[in-house]
C-alpha positions in Angstrom: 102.5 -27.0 23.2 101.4 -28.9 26.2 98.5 -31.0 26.5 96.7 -28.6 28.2 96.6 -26.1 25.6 95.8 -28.8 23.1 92.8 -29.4 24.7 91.9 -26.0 25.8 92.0 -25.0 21.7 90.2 -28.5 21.6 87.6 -27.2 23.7 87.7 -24.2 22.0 87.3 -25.5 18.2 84.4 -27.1 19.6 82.5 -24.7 21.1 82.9 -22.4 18.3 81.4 -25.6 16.1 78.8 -25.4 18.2 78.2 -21.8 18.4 78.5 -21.4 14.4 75.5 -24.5 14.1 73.7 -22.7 16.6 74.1 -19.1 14.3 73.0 -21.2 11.2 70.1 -23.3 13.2 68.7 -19.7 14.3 69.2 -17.8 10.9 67.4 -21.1 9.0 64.7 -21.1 12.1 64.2 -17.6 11.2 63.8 -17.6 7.6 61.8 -20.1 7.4 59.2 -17.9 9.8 59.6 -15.3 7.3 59.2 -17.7 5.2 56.1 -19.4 6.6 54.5 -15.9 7.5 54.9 -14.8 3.6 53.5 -18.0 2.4 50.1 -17.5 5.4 50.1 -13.9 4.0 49.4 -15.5 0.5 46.9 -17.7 1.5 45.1 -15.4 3.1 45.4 -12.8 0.1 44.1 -16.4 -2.0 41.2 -16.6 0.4 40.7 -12.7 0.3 40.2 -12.7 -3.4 37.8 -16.1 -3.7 35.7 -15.1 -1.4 35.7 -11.7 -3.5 35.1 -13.2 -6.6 32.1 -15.2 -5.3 30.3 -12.6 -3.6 31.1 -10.6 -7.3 29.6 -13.8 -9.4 26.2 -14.1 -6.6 26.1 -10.6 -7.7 25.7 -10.9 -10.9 23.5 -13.8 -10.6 21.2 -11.6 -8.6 21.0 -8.6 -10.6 20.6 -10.7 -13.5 17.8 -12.2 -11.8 16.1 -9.0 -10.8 16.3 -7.6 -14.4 14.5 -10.6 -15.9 11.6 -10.1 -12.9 11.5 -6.3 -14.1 11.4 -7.2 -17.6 8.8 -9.9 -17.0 6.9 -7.3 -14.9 7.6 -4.2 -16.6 4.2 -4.0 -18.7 2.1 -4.6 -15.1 1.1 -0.7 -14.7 0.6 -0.2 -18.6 -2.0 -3.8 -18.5 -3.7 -2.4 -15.2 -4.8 0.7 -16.5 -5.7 -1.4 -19.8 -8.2 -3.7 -17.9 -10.8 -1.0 -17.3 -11.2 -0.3 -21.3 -11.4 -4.1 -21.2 -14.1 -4.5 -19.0 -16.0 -1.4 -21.0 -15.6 -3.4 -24.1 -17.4 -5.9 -22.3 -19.9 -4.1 -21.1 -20.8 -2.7 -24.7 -20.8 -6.0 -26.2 -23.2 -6.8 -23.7 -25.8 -4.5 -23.8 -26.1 -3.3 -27.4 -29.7 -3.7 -29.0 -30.7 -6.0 -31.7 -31.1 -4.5 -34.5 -29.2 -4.0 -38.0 -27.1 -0.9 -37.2 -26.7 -2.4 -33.3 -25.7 -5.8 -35.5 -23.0 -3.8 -37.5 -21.9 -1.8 -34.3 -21.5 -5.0 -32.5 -19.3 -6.1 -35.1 -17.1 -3.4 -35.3 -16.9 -3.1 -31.0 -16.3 -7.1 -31.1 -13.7 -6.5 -33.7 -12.0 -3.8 -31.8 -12.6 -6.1 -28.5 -10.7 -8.9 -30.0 -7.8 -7.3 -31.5 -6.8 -5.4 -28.3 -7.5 -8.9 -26.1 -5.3 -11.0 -28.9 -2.4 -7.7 -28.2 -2.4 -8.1 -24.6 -2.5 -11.9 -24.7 0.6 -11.5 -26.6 1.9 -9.4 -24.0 1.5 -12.2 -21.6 -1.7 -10.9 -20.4 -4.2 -14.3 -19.1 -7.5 -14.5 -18.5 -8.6 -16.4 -15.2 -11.0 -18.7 -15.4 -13.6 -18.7 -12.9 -16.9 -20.7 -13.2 -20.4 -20.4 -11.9 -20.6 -23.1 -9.2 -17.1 -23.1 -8.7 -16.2 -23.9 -4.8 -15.0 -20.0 -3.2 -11.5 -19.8 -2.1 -9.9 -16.8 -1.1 -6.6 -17.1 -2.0 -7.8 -17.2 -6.0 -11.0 -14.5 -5.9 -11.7 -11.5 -4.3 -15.5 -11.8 -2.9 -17.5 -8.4 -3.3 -20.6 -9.4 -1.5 -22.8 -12.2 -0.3 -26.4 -12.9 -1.3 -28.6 -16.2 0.1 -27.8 -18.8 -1.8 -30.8 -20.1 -4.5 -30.2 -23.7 -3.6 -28.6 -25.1 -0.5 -25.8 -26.7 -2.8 -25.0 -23.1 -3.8 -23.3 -22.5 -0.1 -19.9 -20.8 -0.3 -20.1 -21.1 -4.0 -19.5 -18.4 -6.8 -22.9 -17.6 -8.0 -22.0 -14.3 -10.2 -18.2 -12.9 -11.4 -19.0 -9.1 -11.4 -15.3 -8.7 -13.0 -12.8 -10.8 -14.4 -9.2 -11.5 -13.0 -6.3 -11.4 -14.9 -2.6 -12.9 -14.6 0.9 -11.0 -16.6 2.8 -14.5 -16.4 2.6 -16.2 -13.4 1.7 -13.1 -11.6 -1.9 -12.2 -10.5 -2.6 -8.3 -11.3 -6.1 -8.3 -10.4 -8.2 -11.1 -8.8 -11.8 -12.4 -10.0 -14.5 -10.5 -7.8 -17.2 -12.8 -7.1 -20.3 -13.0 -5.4 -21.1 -15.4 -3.4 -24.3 -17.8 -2.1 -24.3 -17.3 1.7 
């Protein structure tokens, strides 16, 4: 063989080396795209699912929440209707005679009275108290009317709680109405 075709095969070796490195540099380029895009495609399936599984747990912290409120609140309708029969107890107590039959009726209304209010307090029924004197506000009462006041100190004061107001918990079912000194 002459030179020339030594170096021609030479050449030829070579670029075939090269070619073949080239081959294996794409093919390894290439998987490791496939590679790479498989391994995105599982982080964003990974960031699919947590984000899945916390909207799931916020939703069960909120319906847990909202059947505690319900439970806490369920009884409201049944203790509204119940604070008219209240406020008639009241009334009786109030205005029966002296007497001994009125003494043993007031006993056995007062009786009656106090078993129902010790029920509903149980319930989570609460009396709000509201004084005579007590400065108005009217977030906390519900004012009815306004009368002059007997003494100037009496000024957008309370001077008379026609009807009582009642809380279930920490809710307010019905407000105090009040009169007040104008």
């Amino acid at each position: 063989m002459s030179k020339k075709d030594k170096k021609d095969k030479e050449q030829e070796a070579v670029e075939n080396t090269q070619t073949e490195t080239v081959d294996v540099e794409e093919q390894v380029v290439e998987d490791q795209t496939v590679e790479e895009k498989l391994q995105a495609e599982v982080q964003q399936e990974k960031d699919k699912f947590l984000r899945l599984f916390a909207e799931f747990e916020n939703y069960k912290k909120r319906t847990s929440r909202e059947r505690i409120e319900l439970f806490s609140t369920a009884s409201e309708d049944v203790m509204k209707t119940l604070l008219p029969i209240l406020d008639d107890f009241e009334r009786a107590l109030n205005h029966i005679d002296e007497g001994k039959e009125a003494e043993a009726l007031r006993k056995g209304v007062l009786l009656i009275y106090n078993k129902l209010v010790s029920t509903l307090e149980q319930k989570g029924l609460k009396v709000i108290a509201v004084e005579k004197g007590e400065a108005f506000n009217a977030d906390d009462h519900e004012a009815i009317t306004q009368i002059p006041a007997p003494t100037d100190d009496m000024k957008g004061k309370i001077i008379d709680v026609v009807e009582k107001g009642y809380k279930l918990g920490d809710k307010v079912i019905r407000f105090p109405k009040v009169v007040i000194g104008q």
